[in-house]
Every structure is written in structure tokens, then in C-alpha cells.
C-alpha positions in Angstrom: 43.1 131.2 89.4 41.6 132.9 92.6 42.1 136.5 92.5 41.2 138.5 95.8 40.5 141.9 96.6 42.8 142.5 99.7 45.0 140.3 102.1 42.4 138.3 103.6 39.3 138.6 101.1 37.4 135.8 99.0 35.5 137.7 97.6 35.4 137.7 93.5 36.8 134.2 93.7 36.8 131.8 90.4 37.4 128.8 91.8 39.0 126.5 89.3 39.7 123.3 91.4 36.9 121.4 89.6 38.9 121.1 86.1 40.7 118.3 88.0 36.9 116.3 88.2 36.2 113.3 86.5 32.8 113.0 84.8 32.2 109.0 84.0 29.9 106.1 85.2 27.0 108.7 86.4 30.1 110.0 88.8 31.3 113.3 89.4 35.0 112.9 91.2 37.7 115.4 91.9 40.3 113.4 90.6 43.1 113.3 93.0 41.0 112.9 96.5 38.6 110.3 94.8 41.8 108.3 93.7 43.9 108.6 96.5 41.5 108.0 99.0 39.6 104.7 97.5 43.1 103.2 96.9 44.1 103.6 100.6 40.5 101.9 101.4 41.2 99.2 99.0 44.6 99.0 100.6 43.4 98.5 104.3 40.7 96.1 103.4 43.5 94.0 102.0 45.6 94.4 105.1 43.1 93.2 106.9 42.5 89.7 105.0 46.8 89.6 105.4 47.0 91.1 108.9 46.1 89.1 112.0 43.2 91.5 114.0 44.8 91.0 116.7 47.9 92.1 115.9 46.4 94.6 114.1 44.4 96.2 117.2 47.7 95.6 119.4 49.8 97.8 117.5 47.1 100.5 116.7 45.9 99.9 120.5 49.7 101.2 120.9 49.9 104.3 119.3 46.5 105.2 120.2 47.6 105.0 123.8 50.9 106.9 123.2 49.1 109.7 121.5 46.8 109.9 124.9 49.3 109.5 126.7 51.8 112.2 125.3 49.4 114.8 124.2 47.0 114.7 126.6 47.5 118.2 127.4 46.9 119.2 124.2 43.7 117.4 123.7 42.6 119.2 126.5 43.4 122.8 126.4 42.1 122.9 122.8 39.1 121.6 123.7 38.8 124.6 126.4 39.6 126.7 123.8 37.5 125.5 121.3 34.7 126.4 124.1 36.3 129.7 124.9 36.4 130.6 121.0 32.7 129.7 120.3 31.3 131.5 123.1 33.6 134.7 122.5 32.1 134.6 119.0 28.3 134.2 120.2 28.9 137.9 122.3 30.8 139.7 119.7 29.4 141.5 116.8 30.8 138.2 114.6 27.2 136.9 115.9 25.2 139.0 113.6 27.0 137.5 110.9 24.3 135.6 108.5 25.5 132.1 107.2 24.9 132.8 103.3 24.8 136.2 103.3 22.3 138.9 104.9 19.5 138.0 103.3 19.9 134.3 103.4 16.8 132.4 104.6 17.0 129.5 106.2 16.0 126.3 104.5 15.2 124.2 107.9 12.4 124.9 110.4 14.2 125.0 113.8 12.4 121.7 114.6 13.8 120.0 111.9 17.4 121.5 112.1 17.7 120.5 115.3 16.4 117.0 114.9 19.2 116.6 112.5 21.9 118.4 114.6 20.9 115.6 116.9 20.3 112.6 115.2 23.9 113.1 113.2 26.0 114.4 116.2 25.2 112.4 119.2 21.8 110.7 119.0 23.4 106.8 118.5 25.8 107.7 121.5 23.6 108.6 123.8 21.6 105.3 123.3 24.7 103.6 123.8 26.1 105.4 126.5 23.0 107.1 128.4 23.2 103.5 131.0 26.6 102.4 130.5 28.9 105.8 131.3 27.1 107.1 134.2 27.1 103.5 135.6 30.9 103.2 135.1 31.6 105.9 136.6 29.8 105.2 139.8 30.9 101.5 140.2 35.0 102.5 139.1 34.3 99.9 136.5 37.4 102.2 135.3 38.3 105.0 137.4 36.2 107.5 139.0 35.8 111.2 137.9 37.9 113.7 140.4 38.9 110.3 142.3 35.8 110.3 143.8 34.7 107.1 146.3 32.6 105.1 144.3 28.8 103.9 145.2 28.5 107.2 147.3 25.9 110.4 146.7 29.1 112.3 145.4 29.9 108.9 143.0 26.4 109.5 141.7 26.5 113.4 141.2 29.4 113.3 139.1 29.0 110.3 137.3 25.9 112.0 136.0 27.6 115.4 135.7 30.8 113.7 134.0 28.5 112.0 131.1 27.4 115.1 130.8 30.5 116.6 130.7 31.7 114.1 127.8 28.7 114.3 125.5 28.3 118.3 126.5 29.7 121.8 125.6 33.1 120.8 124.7 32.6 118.6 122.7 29.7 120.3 120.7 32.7 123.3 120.2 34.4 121.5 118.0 31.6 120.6 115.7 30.5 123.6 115.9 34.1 125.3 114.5 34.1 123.0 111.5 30.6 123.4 110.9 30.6 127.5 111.0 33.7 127.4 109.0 33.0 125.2 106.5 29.4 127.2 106.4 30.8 130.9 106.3 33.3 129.7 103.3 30.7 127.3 101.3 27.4 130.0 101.7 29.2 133.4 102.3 32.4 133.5 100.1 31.3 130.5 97.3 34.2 128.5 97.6 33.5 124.2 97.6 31.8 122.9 100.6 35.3 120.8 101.6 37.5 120.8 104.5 40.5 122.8 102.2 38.2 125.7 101.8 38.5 126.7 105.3 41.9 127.4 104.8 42.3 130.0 101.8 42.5 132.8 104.0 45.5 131.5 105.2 46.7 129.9 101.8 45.7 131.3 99.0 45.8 129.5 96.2 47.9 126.5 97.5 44.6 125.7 99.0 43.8 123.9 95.7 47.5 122.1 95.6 48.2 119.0 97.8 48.1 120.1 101.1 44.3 121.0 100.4 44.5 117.5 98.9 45.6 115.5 101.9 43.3 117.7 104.3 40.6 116.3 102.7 41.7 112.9 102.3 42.2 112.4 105.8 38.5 113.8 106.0 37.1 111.1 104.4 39.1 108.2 105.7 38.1 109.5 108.7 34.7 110.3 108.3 34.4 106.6 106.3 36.7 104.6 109.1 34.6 106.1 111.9 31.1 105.9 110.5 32.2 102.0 109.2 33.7 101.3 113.3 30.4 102.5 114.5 27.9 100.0 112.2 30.0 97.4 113.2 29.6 98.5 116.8 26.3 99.3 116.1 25.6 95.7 114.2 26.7 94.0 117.2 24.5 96.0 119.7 21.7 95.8 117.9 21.9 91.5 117.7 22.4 91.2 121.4 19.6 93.0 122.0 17.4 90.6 119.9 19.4 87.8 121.3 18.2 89.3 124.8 14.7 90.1 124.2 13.6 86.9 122.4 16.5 84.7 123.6 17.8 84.0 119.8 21.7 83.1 119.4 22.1 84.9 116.8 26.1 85.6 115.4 28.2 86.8 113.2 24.9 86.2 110.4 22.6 88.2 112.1 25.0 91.1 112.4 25.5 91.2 108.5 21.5 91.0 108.7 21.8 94.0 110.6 24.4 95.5 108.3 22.4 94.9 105.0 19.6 95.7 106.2 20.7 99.6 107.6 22.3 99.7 104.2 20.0 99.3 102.3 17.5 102.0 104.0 20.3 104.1 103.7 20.6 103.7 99.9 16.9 104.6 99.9 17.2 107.6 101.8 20.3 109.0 100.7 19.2 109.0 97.2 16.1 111.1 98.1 18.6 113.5 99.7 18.3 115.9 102.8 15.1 116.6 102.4 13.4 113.9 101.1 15.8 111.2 103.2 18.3 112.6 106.6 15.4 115.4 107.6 12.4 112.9 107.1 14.3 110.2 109.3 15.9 112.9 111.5 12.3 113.7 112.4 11.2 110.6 113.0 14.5 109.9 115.4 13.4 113.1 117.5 10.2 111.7 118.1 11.0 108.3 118.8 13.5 109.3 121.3 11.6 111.8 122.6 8.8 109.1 123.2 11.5 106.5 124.6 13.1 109.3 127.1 9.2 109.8 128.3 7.9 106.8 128.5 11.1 105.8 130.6 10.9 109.3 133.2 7.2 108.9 133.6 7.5 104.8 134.6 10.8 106.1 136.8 9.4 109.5 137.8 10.5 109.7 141.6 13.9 108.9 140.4 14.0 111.0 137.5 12.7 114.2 139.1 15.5 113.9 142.0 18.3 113.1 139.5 17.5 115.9 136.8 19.2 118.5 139.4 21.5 116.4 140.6 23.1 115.8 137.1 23.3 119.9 136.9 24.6 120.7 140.1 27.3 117.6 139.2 27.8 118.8 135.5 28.0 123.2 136.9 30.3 122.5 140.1 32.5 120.3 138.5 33.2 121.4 134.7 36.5 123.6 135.6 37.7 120.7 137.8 37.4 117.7 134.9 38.6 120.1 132.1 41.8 121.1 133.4 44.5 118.7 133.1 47.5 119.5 135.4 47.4 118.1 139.0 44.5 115.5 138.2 44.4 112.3 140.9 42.4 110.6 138.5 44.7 111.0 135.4 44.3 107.3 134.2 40.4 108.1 134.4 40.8 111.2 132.7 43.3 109.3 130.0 41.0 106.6 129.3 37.7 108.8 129.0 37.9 112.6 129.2 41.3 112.4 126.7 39.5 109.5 124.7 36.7 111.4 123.9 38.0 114.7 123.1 40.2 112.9 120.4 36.8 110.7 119.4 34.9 113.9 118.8 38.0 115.9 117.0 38.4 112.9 114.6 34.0 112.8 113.8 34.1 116.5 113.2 35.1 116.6 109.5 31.6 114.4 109.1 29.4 116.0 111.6 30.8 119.5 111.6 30.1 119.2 107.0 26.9 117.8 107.5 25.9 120.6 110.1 27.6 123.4 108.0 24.9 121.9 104.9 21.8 121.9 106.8 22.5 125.6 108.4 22.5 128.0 105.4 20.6 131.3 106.8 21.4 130.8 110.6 23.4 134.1 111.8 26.5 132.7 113.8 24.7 133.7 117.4 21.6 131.7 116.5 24.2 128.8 115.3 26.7 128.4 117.9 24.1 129.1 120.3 21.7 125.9 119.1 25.0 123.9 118.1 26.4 124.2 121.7 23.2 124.6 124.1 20.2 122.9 122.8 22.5 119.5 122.5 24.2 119.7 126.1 20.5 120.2 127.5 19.5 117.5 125.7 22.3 115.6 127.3 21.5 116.4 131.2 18.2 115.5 130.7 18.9 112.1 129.0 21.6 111.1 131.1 19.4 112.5 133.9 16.6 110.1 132.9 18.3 107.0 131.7 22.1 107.3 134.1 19.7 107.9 137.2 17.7 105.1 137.0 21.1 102.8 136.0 22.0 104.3 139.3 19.4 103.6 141.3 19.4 100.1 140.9 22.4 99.2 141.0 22.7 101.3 144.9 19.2 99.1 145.9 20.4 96.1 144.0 17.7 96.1 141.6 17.2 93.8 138.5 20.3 92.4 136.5 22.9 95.9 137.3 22.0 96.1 141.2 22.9 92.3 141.4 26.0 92.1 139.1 26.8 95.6 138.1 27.8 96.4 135.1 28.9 93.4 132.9 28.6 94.1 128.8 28.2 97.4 127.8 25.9 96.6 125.2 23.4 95.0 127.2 23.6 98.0 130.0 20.5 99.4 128.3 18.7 96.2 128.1 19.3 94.6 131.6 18.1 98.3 132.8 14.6 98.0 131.1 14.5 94.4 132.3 13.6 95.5 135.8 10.7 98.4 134.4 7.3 97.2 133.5 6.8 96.9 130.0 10.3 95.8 129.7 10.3 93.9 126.6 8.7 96.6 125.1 10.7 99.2 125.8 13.5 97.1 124.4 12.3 96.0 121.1 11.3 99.7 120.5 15.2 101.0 121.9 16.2 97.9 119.1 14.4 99.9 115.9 15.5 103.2 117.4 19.0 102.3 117.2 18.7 101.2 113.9 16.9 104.3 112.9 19.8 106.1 113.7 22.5 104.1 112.3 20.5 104.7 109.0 20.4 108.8 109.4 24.0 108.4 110.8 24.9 106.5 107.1 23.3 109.2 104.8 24.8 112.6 106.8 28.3 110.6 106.3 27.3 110.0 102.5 26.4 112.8 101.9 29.4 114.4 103.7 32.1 111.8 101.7 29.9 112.8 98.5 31.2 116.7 99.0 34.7 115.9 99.5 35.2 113.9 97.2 33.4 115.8 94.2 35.9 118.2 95.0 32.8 120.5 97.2 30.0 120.3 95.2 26.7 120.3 97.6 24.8 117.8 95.2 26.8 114.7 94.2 24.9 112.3 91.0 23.0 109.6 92.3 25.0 106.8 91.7 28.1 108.5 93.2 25.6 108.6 96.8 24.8 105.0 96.4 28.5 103.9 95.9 29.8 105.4 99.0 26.7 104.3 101.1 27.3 100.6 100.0 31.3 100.9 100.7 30.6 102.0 104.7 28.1 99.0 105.0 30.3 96.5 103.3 34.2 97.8 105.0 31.6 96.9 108.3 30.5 93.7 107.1 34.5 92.5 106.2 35.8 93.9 109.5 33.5 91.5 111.3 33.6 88.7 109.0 37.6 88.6 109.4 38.2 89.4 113.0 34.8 90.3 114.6 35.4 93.0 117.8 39.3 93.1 117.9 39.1 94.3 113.8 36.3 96.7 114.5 38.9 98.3 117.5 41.5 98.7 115.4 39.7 100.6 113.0 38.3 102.4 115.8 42.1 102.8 116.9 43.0 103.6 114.1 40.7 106.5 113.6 41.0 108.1 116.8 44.6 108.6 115.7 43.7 110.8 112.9 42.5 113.5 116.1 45.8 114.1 116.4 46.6 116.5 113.2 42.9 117.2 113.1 43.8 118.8 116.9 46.2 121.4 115.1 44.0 121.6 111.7 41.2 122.9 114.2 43.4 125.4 116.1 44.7 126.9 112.5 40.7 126.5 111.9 39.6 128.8 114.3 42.4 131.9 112.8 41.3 131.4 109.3 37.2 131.3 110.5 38.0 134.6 112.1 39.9 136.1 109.2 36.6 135.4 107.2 34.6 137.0 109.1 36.2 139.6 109.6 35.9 140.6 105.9 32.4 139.8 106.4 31.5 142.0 109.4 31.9 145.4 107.1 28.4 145.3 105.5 26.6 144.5 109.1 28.0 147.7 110.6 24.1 149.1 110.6 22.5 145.9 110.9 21.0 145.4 114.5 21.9 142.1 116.7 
């Protein structure tokens, strides 16, 4: 087994966990996590078929609601401190730190890491989101931030600032924790590129027993569930926009259209790999929103120049104010979005934070956290800037379809906001393949990520082992909607938002074991400069 060379040391490791794989099929499995976890899928799916949806998303509606309600605290100061911890270890000499080892070199251009940082983190959100949240928040289509008047200046500063807020620093903390740690563990001490690893510091050798083994189960139904509720979501988007923009009626068929069709790219691209598939697509994402975010400022720009400082000033004078949780007016407000997303973003990290920790091999922990945490929050304010302030704008001059009804269906927010731009239709059909873009780069990083875990860490699963897991997240989205359409996609999502609950406290005990590694890293940077 493991042998170490002092109390907190990896180092010398001989890893043994992969004795317990299973070689057969063109697979490569670690046994008990492969097992475990695809009977627990096959067991859901079969509820489902058994289980009315609605009674299914009632009762998981429930205890995702009692978990928000009853821990709300909790959700919240750990995501301060998640902040707190990242930017203590950007300024201390942890930052010199080299993912992989001093003279790692990075495998990425900084273009392209950051395309995928963005393209698997938040890019689908914000396409989703970028109309619909700052609108929210400015008609109290549910709440207001801070209990703030709505349709005022002050609505419209911090509905800007609290999108930003959501899709910003704190959350970006906690995929950055998972992401350095499972990093520093995978590149610097050469243990498996799985969630248990972070752990051994802390463990020992248990780490390979069956609490490492349910740690990484949860991973993947996690990382499976969530990816599976968002091509549903995403399915279902995608055909109301078509149904929009060429006045189709297109149902439940075109949605598995949709389904099969991001499937099947994402076969194709996950079995050329990172660099081949997620980077090349990741690229083209960048540019194509880039080009969207643009095109959309330049048609908009009066509007877009006043709200880009707006969305600051909201996002700077009010981030103390919307992250602490004790004497809130707003607290159903803060329940139903602040508290949602934290627990949404806790229960992606095991998928994100895996697929960040792959593509960052040669980073130093500064130049990490610092890109992980800034580059996507500016992105953010500038996107919500763009896209929020012109949702904004017409709905306080009654512009188009938002200024005359407000906001209506959330996944037509986007649409009905191009509809009153020139080149409307346009706009739209390009926004359409965008989205689908990224639900194909979103499918391979989870792939790839559910590859890892369940080969018991190894970076490079066999081919067929990518393929299988890329054509179970398209087909768990094509049952949920075939047997109970929205209200089975919400339970799942329900249901997975749950899992942020022990992820909350596998994230605190995280952040000890991340700085017991590095500590036993910092020794042999003692005469390195910053």
C-alpha cells in the first residue's frame, strides 16, 4: 500500500487502487464505483417509468426546499469562505506553487485554457440567464435583491450587480478549490485524478476503502444527473427558439431531435479527446460568443456603454450586503436565488472543478486561482452588462415583447429581446447554434470527467468507455422528457441540488487537506522567486 515519508507527505506513493479495475468490452472500470454507480442509474430510470413525475418533483421539490431552508447559513458562509480561502492562497507564498511540479509546462495557450474554463463552467448559463435574471430581479418576478423597489435606477443597479453576483467570485471559488486540489494531488503527488485523492492527507490509506468509494460515486451521479437536467433544459430551449424564429410547433420530437443530435457531436468529439474535441469546440464557443456579445453592444451601444459601470458599481457596493445572511429583508429572495445557486454550483463542482484540474497542468496556483476567479467574473459584468441592460431597457420604455408583457417564459427571454433589435432573426438563429455548441462542449468535459472517476483516476479512459457514458447523459435526457417532460427534468434537477449538501462539508474538509498538500510542496520553492 501507500507508504509516506512523514505525517502529511504523498510523496513515494504506490498507489494500488487500480487492482480493483476491470479490463473487458474495450473498458477500463474500477470495479466498485463503475458497479455501484450504473446500478443506482439503472435504478432511477426505472423509478421514473413506476413513479408519477409529479410526485416525484413534489417530494424532491420538498427536501430541496428544507435543505434551503435549514442550511441556508451554511450554504452561505462557506461560500464566503471558499472566497476568503482562494484569495488568501493567491497572496501567500502557496501561489508560487507549480501545478505538476516546478518545471511543469503548461499544455494550453492561455487563449485556449480560458476558452475551456468558460465554455465548461458558465458559458450555457450565461446564455440562459444573461436576459432572464437581471430582468427578474428588476420586475420582482420573485423578489428583489436587498428588498429593493422594483422598476427603479436602484432596481436596475442591482439586478445587474446581483447576476453578477450569482454567476461571479463566489461561485467561481468553489470550482476553483476542487479544481486546484484535485490538480496539486493528480500532477504534483501522482495519485488518480478522482475526487477521493484529495483526501489522503487526511486519510491515509482508507482513502482507497469505501468512504473514497462513495465520495466518488456521488461525484458522478452528480456530475451525470446535473449534466443529463441541463440537456433536457437545454433540449427544450433550444426548440422554442426554433418554434419562435420560424413559427414551427415543434414538441416533445423535436427535443429528442435536439437530444440526438448534441449526442452524437459529442460522441465525435469526445473520442478525439481534449485536444482534438473540448479545446477545438471550446475555441470556437469563445468566438461565437464573443461575436454574439458584440454584435449585440455595438446595435445597443448607448445602452450598453451606460450599463457596463452601472453593473460594477451595483456588483462592488453591494457584494458584502447580498453575501451575508443574518438580518436579510429579502430572505425568500435570497432563499430562492442567492441559496439556490450556491448549492447549484457546489453540486457542478465535482464536474467542472475535474475537468478544470485536467486542462491546468503547469499553471502555478497564483496564475490559477487568479484566471479561475477573475477572468470569468469579468466576463460576467460585461455580459450581463450587455445582454441584462438592454432586457432592462425595454422593458422601463416598454419596448418589444418584455416592455409590453414583461417577463413571461424564461426560455424565450432571450428571443423576445432580439425581436425588438434589427437583424433580429438573425441574431436568434445564430444564439440557437451557439447554445447547442455549448451543450456539446458541456457533454464531452462531463465525459471526460465521469471517464476519470470511474476508471478509478486514470486521465485517458479507452474509447469505447468515452462513448458509453456520452450516450447514457443523452439518453437519461431523452427518457426524462419522454416520461414526464418539465416536472421529470425538475426533479432530477431537485434531486441533484440535494447532493450540495454533503458536497458543502466535503469542500470545507477540501480546503484542510489542499493546504496540507501544499504545504509539503512549498519546501523546494523556498528560493524560487514569485
Amino acid at each position: 500500500m501507500a507508504q509516506v515519508k512523514d505525517k502529511y507527505s504523498i510523496e513515494n506513493t504506490d498507489y494500488t487502487v487500480g487492482q480493483d479495475n476491470t479490463q473487458k468490452w474495450g473498458f477500463d472500470v474500477h470495479t466498485p464505483v463503475f458497479m455501484i454507480s450504473a446500478g443506482l442509474i439503472l435504478l432511477f430510470l426505472f423509478a421514473l417509468l413506476v413513479i408519477e413525475p409529479s410526485t416525484a418533483k413534489s417530494s424532491l421539490d420538498s427536501i430541496k426546499w428544507a435543505i434551503i431552508d435549514r442550511f441556508d447559513n451554511l450554504f452561505m458562509w462557506s461560500a464566503n469562505i471558499f472566497v476568503i480561502f482562494c484569495i488568501g492562497l493567491i497572496f501567500t507564498p502557496f501561489g508560487k506553487i507549480r501545478i505538476g511540479g516546478q518545471d511543469a509546462k503548461s499544455e494550453h495557450s492561455n487563449l485556449s485554457w480560458i476558452a475551456m474554463l468558460f465554455s465548461a463552467g458558465i458559458g450555457i448559463g450565461l446564455m440562459f440567464y444573461g436576459v432572464a435574471e437581471p430582468a427578474a430581479y428588476f420586475t420582482d418576478w420573485y423578489g428583489t435583491p436587498l428588498g429593493v423597489e422594483a422598476y427603479t435606477e436602484e432596481a436596475a443597479k442591482l439586478a445587474l450587480g446581483a447576476s453578477i453576483f450569482h454567476w461571479g467570485i463566489h461561485g467561481w471559488a468553489i470550482y476553483g478549490i476542487v479544481g486546484l486540489s484535485l490538480a496539486l494531488f493528480a500532477f504534483n503527488k501522482g495519485l488518480p485524478l478522482s475526487m477521493r485523492s484529495v483526501f489522503y492527507p487526511l486519510l491515509g490509506d482508507r482513502t482507497w476503502g469505501w468512504f473514497g468509494h462513495m465520495i466518488d460515486i456521488m461525484a458522478v451521479l452528480a456530475t451525470l444527473f446535473g449534466l443529463a437536467t441541463s440537456l433536457g433544459l437545454g433540449a427544450q430551449q433550444v426548440t422554442s427558439g426554433i418554434n419562435h424564429v420560424f413559427g414551427t410547433e415543434g414538441g416533445l420530437g423535436l427535443q429528442m431531435a435536439v437530444i440526438v443530435f448534441v449526442t452524437l457531436f459529442a460522441i465525435g468529439s469526445v473520442v478525439r479527446g481534449i485536444h482534438g474535441g473540448v479545446k477545438v469546440l471550446s475555441n470556437i464557443n469563445m468566438i461565437m460568443a464573443a461575436a454574439l456579445l458584440l454584435a449585440v453592444a455595438l446595435i445597443t451601444l448607448s445602452v450598453s456603454l451606460s450599463t457596463l459601470p452601472t453593473a460594477l458599481m451595483g456588483y462592488a457596493e453591494n457584494i458584502i450586503a447580498m453575501s451575508n445572511p443574518t438580518g436579510r429583508e429579502d430572505e425568500s429572495w435570497m432563499h430562492g436565488w442567492t441559496v439556490f445557486y450556491w448549492a447549484w454550483w457546489i453540486s457542478w463542482s465535482p464536474c467542472v472543478g475535474m475537468f478544470i484540474a485536467r486542462v491546468s497542468k503547469g499553471r502555478t496556483v497564483r496564475e490559477f486561482l487568479t484566471a479561475v476567479i477573475i477572468i470569468p467574473t469579468a466576463m460576467t459584468w460585461v455580459w450581463m452588462s450587455v445582454f441584462g441592460g438592454v432586457a432592462i431597457d425595454q422593458i422601463a420604455n416598454q419596448v418589444g415583447e418584455l416592455g409590453a408583457n414583461g417577463l413571461t417564459d424564461i426560455s424565450l427571454a432571450l428571443y423576445s429581446t432580439f425581436d425588438a433589435l434589427p437583424m433580429a432573426n438573425i441574431l436568434s438563429i445564430f444564439s440557437i447554434v451557439l447554445i447547442m455548441v455549448f451543450f456539446i462542449t458541456s457533454s464531452d468535459s462531463a465525459s471526460l470527467v465521469i471517464d476519470s472517476i470511474t476508471s478509478g483516476g486514470k486521465v485517458d479512459a479507452p474509447v469505447p468507455q468515452r462513448i458509453f457514458w456520452a450516450i447514457i447523459e443523452g439518453s437519461i435526457a431523452a427518457v426524462l422528457l419522454w416520461v414526464g417532460g418539465t416536472e421529470a427534468i425538475q426533479a432530477l434537477q431537485a434531486g441533484t441540488i440535494s447532493t450540495a449538501l454533503p458536497f458543502t462539508f466535503i469542500l470545507l474538509v477540501m480546503c484542510v487537506s489542499l493546504t496540507l498538500g501544499l504545504r509539503t510542496e512549498l519546501p523546494q520553492y523556498r528560493h524560487a522567486t514569485a
